[in-house]
C-alpha positions as MATLAB code, in Angstrom:
seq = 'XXXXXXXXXXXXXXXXXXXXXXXXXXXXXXXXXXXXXXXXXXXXXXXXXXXXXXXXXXXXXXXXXXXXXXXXXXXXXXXXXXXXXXXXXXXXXXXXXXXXXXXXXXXXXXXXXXXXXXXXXXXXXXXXXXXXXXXXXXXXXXXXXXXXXXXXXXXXXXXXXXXXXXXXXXXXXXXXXXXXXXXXXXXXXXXXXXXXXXXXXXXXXXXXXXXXXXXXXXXXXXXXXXXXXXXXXXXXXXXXXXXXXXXXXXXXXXXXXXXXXXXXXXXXXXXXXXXXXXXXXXXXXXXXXXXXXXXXXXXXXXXXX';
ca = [
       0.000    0.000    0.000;
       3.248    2.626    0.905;
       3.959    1.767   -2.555;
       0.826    2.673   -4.580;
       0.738    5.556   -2.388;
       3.837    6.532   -3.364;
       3.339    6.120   -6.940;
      -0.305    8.397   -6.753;
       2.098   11.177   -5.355;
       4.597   11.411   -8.305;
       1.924   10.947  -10.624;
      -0.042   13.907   -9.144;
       3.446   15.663   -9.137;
       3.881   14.835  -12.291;
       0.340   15.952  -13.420;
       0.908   19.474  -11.610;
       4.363   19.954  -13.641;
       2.508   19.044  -16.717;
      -0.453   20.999  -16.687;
       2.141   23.879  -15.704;
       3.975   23.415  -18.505;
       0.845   22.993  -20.406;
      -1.461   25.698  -19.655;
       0.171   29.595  -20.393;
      -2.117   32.423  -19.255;
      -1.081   35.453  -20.992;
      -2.078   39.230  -19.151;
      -3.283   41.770  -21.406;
      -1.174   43.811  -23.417;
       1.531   41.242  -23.452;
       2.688   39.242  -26.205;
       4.739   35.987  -25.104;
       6.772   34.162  -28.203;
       6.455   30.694  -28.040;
       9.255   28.117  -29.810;
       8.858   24.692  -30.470;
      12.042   22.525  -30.839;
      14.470   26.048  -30.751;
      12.183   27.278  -33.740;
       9.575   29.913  -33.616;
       6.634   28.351  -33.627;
       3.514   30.857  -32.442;
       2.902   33.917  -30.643;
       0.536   33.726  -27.809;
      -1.895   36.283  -27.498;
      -3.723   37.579  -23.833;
      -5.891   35.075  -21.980;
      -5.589   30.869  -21.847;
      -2.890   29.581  -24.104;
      -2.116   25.560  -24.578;
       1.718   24.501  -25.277;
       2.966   21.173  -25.662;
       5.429   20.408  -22.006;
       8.738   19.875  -22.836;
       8.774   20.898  -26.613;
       7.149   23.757  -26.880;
       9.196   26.923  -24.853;
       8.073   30.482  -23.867;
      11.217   32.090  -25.659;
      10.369   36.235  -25.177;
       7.877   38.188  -23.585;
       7.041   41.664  -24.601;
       5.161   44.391  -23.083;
       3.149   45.731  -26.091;
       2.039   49.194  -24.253;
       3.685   52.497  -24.892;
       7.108   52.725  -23.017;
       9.082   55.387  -22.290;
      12.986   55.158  -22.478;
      15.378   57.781  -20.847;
      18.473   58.503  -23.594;
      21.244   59.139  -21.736;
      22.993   63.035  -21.861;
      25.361   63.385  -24.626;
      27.557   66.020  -25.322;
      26.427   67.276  -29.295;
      28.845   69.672  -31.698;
      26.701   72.208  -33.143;
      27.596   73.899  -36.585;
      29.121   76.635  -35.275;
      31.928   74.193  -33.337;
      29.669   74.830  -30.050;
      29.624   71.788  -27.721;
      25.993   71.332  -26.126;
      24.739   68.649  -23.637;
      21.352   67.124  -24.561;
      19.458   64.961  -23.672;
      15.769   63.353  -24.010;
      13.355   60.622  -23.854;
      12.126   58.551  -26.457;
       8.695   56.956  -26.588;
       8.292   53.858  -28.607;
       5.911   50.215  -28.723;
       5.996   47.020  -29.756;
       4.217   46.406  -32.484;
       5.506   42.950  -33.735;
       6.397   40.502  -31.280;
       8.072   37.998  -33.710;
      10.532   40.456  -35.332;
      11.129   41.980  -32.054;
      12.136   38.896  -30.630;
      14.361   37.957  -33.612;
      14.991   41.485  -35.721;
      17.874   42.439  -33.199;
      19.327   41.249  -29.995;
      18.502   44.049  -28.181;
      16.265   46.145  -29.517;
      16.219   48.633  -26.755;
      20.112   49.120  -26.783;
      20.125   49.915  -30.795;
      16.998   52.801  -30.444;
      19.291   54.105  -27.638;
      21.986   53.790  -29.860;
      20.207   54.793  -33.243;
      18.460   57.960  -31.025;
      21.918   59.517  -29.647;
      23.692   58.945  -33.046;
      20.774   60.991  -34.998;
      20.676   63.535  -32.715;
      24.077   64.268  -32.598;
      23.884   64.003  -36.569;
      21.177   66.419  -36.742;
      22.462   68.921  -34.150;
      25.833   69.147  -36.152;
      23.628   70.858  -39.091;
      22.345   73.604  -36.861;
      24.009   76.542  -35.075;
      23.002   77.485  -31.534;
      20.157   79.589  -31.687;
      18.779   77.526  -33.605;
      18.893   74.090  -31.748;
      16.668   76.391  -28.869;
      14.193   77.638  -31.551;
      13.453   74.287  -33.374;
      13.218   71.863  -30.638;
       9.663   70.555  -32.898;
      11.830   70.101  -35.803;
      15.069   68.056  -33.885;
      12.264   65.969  -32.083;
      10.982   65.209  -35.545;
      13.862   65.052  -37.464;
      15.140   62.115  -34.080;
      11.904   60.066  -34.975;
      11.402   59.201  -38.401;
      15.339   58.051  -38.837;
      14.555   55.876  -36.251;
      11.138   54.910  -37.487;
      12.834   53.321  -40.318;
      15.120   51.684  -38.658;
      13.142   50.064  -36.035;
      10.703   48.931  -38.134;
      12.641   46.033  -38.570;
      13.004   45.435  -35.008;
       9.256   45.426  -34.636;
       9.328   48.639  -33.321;
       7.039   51.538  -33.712;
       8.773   54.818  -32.761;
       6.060   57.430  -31.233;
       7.721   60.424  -30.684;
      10.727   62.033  -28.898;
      11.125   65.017  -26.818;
      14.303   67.026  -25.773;
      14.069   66.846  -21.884;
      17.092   69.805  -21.664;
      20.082   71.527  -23.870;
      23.062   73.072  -21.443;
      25.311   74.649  -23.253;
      28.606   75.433  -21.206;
      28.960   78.459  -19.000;
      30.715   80.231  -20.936;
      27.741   80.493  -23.475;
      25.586   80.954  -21.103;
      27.139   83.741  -20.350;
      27.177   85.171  -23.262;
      23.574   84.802  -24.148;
      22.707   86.350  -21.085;
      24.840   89.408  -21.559;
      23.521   89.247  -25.381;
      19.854   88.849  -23.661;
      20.404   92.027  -21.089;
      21.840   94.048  -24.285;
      18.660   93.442  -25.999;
      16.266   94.159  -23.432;
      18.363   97.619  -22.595;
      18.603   97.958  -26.733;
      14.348   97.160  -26.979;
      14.184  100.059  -24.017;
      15.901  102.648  -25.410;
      14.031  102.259  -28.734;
      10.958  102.215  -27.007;
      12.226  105.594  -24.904;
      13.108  107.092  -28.186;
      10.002  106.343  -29.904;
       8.369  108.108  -26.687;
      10.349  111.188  -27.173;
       9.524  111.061  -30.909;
       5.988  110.855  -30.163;
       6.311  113.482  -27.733;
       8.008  115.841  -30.137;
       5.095  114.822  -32.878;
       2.104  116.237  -30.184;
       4.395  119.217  -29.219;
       5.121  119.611  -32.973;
       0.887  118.723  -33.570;
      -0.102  120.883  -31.181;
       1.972  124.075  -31.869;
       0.742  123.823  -35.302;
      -2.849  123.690  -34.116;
      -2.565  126.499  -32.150;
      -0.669  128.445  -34.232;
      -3.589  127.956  -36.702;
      -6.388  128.422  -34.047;
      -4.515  131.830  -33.432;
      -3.996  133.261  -37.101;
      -8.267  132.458  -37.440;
      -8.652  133.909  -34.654;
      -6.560  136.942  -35.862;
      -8.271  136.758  -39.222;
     -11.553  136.879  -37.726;
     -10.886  139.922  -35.442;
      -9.222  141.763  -38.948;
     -12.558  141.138  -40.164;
     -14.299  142.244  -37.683;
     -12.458  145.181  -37.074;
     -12.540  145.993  -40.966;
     -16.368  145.413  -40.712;
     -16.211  148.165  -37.625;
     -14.323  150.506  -39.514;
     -16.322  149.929  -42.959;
     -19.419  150.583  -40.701;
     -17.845  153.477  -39.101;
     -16.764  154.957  -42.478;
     -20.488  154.545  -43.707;
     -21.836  155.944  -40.531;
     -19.765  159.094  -40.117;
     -20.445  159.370  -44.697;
     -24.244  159.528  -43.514;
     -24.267  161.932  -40.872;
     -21.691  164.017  -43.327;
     -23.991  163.900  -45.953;
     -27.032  164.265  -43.882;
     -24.971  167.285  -42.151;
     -24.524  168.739  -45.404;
     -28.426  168.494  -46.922;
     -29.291  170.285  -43.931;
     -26.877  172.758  -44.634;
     -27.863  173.538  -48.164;
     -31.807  173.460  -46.911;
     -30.803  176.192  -44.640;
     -29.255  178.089  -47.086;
     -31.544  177.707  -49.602;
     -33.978  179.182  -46.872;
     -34.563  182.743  -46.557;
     -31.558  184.766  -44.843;
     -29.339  181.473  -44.970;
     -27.064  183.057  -47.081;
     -26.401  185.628  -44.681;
     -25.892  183.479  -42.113;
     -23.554  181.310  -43.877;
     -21.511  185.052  -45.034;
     -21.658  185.839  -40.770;
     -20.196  182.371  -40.349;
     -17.624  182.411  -42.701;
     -16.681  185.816  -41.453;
     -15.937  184.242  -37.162;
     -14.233  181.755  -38.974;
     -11.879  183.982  -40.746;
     -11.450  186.507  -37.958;
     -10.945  183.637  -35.676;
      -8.189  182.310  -37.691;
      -6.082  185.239  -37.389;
      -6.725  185.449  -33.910;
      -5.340  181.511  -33.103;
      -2.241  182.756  -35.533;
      -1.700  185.693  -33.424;
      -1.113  183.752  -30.337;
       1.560  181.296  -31.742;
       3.536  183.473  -33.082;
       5.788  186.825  -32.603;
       5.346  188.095  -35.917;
       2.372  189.813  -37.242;
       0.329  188.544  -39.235;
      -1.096  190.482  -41.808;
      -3.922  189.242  -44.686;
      -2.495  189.938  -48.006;
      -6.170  191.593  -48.963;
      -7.190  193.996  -46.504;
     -10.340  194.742  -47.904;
     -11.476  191.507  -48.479;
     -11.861  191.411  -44.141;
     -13.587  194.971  -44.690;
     -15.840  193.525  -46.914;
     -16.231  190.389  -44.881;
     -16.646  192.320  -41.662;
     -19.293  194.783  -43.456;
     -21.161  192.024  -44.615;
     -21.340  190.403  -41.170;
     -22.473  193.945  -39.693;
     -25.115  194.153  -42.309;
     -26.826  190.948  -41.210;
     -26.424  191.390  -37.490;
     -28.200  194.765  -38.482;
     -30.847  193.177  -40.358;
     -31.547  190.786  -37.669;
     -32.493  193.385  -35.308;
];
């Protein structure tokens, strides 16, 4: 009896190895390489998988989600013989199992590999400034020469992304001294395009007053003209208004004695005013002409009485 007991135990050892070896459960997203006899034979997909014990051998196992892989800092040469540390991270997938398994030995080495190289390449094309301003096109640039590559691998290359570019102090430096000069150049422009401005509304607003002044002058010439005109006409009508009353009242009866009695003060009083300026005597050149005058002015006062 120790004996058939002792046989049921191996055999149910035996039976556990088996079905072991036997039964594969695969976990999603995984892709497990299965060869039969040291030849590929299948590629098991996610869930319950059957293998033959013994002949049949999980070989690889891949991971078929997107991974990320860290390339290690390198120091790059750019065109204008400037060294510059860079590096990045590279996101790829496996998208066939079988040529991933068998395409290279180490697939994950030779992107590493294939990444650094290409970047280095491509940096070597580009001067400084630019290698900060095109990070989009170096990122490309990095992922389809390794998309062709690695598609023999079994490798699908997603995309790549410059985690940091140090150039060395020195540089540094000297693009933050060339930095500071450009801010300081940027404020001085904009402090001289202030002062320019300024000048423009001093300039704009001279000219506008200068022109608000000569209307204004314009407008008080006219004015004053139009004062003056009016004046003119004004003092012309009372002249001539003056003067038709004068001629009515000569034309009246005894208004051309009046006007003889007038014009006879007038000339009397005209000697008198020269009289008083002067030393010398003044004597009319017609002395009968103020006898006649003076008669003529004693007749009238006579006839007026």
């Amino acid at each position: 009896m120790e004996g058939i007991g002792t046989v049921a135990l191996v055999l149910f050892v035996i039976f556990i190895v088996f079905a072991v070896q036997t039964i594969k459960v695969v976990p999603q997203q995984h892709a497990w390489i299965v060869e039969r006899l040291g030849k590929y034979h299948a590629t098991l997909a996610p869930g319950l998988n059957i293998v033959i014990p013994f002949i049949d051998r999980v070989a690889y196992k891949h991971i078929l989600k997107e991974i990320p892989l860290d390339v290690p800092s390198q120091v790059c040469i750019t065109r204008d013989n400037t060294q510059l540390q860079v590096d990045g991270i590279l996101y790829f997938q496996v998208t066939d199992p079988m040529r991933a398994s068998y395409g290279s030995s180490n697939f994950i080495v030779a992107i590493t590999q294939l990444a650094q190289t290409t970047l280095r390449s491509i940096i070597g094309k580009m001067e400084l400034d630019k290698t900060f301003e095109e990070r989009d096109h170096i990122n490309a640039g990095v992922v389809n020469a390794i998309d062709e590559s690695a598609a023999n691998w079994g490798v699908k290359v997603l995309r790549y992304e410059i985690k940091d570019l140090t150039p060395p102090k020195e540089i540094l430096h000297a693009m933050q001294a060339q930095i500071t000069a450009e801010r300081e150049k940027r404020a001085l422009i904009a402090a001289s395009e202030g002062r320019k401005q300024e000048q423009i509304n001093i300039a704009t607003g001279e000219r506008e007053a200068s022109i608000q002044r000569s209307e204004g002058e314009r407008q008080a010439a006219i004015n004053r003209a139009q004062g003056e005109a009016g004046a003119v006409v004004a003092i012309a009508d009372a002249t001539a208004e003056a003067i038709r009353k004068v001629a009515l009242a000569i034309e009246s009866p005894g208004g051309m004695n009046a006007v003889n009695l007038k014009v006879a003060e007038k000339y009397v009083e005209a000697f008198g005013n020269l009289a008083k300026t002067n030393n010398s005597i003044i004597v009319p050149a017609n002395l009968s002409d103020i006898s006649s005058l003076i008669a003529s002015a004693m007749q009238v006062v006579k006839s007026q009485h």
